[in-house]
C-alpha positions in Angstrom: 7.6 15.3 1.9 9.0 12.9 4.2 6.2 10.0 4.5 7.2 8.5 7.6 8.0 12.3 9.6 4.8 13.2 8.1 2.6 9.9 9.4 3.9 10.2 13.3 3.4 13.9 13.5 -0.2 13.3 11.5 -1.4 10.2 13.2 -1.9 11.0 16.7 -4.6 13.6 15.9 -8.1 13.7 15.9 -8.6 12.8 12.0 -4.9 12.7 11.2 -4.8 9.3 9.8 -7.6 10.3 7.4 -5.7 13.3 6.6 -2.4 11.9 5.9 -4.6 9.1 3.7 -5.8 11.9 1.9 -2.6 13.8 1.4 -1.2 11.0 0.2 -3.7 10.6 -2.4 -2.9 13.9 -3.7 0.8 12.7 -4.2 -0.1 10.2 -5.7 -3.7 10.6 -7.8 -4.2 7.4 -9.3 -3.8 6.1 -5.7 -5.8 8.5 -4.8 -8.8 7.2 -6.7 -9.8 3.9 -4.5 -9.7 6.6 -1.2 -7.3 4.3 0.7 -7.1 4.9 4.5 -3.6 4.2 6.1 -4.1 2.4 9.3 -0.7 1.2 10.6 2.5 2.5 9.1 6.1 1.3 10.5 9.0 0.7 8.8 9.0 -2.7 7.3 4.8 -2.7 8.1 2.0 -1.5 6.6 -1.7 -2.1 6.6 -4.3 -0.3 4.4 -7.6 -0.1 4.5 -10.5 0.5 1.3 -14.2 1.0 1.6 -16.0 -0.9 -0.9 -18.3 1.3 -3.0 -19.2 1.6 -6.5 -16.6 3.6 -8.0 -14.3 0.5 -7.1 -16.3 -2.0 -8.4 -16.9 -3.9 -12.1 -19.5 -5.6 -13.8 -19.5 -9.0 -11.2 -20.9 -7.1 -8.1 -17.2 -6.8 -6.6 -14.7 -4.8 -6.0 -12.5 -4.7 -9.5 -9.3 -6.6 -9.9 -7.2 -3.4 -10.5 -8.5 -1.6 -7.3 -7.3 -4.3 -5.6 -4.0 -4.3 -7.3 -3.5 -0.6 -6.6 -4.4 -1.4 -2.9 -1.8 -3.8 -3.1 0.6 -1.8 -4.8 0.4 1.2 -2.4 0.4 -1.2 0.8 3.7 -2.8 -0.1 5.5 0.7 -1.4 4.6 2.5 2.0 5.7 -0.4 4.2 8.9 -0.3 1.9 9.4 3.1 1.4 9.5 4.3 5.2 12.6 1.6 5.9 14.8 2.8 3.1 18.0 3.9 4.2 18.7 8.2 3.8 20.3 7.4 0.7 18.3 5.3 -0.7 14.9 5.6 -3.7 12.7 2.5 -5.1 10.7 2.6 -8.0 7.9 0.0 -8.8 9.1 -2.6 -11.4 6.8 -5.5 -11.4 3.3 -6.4 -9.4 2.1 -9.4 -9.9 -1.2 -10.7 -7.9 -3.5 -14.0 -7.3 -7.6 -13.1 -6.7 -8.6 -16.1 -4.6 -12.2 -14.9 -4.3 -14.6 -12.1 -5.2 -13.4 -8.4 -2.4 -16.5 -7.2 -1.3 -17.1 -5.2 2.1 -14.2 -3.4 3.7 -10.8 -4.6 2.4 -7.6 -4.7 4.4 -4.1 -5.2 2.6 -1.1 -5.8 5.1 2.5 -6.1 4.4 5.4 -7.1 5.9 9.0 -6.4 4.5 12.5 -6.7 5.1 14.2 -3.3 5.3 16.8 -2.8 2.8 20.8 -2.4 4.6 21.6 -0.5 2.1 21.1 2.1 -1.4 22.6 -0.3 -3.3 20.9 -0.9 -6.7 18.9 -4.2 -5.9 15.3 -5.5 -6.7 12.7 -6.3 -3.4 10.1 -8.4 -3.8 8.0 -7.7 -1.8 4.4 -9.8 -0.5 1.0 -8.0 0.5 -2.3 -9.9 1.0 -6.0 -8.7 1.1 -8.3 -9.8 3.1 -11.9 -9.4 3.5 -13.9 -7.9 6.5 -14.2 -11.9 7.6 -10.6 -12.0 7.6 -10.7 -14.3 4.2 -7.7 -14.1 1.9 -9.2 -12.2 -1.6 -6.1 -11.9 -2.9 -2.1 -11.9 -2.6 0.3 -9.6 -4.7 4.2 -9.6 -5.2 5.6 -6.4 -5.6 8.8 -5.7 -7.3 10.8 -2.7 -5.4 14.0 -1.7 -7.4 15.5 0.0 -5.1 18.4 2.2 -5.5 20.7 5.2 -4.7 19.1 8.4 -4.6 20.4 11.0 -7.1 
């Protein structure tokens, strides 16, 4: 499936963002598990959106430290993934993240990216930051893209 084809023929419809958020989840399942909702997707720019309920939180009365990681984790690999050249793959290497205060209420991670020239064989890192429905800064992760020729 072609992510970006598949998110500007999907967006524009009544319910297609929640669809393509869903779809996605199915391609990937673990993402699937903190029910993400794709908001904006560009190349180079993505922002992601996650409901806080109680499958996503832990003990503290907040939403759990990995959620948030996966939130970042799927934020920076879209806005990466939809500016990769034709010939071009990326595989997660590294993701490493700062909790500033305790997520609770509706989350929103954004990223911002340069887009890879080339396939070359070269790592990205990349920055996403979550922030909380008062516009606060929860948290900020650094994703490491290895990005690559496809085979």
């Amino acid at each position: 499936m072609n992510i970006y084809r598949q998110w500007r023929r999907l967006q524009t419809l009544p319910g297609g963002k929640w669809l393509f958020s869903k779809l996605l989840g199915r391609m990937a399942p673990y993402t699937g598990t903190i029910n993400a909702r794709i908001e904006v997707l560009e190349p180079c720019h993505a922002r992601v959106r996650m409901e806080d309920r109680r499958a996503v939180r832990n003990h503290l009365d907040s939403v759990h430290a990995i959620a948030l990681m996966n939130l970042a984790e799927v934020t920076s690999g879209l806005a990466l993934i939809v500016a990769l050249p034709d010939d071009a793959r990326s595989i997660l290497t590294g993701l490493s993240i700062e909790y500033l205060k305790k997520a609770r209420g509706t989350l929103t991670a954004e990223c911002r990216c340069a887009a890879p020239e080339t396939g070359e064989r070269r790592e990205h890192t990349i920055q996403a930051v979550i922030r909380d429905g008062a516009g606060d800064v929860v948290a900020r992760a650094a994703a490491r893209w290895m990005v690559g020729p496809r085979e």
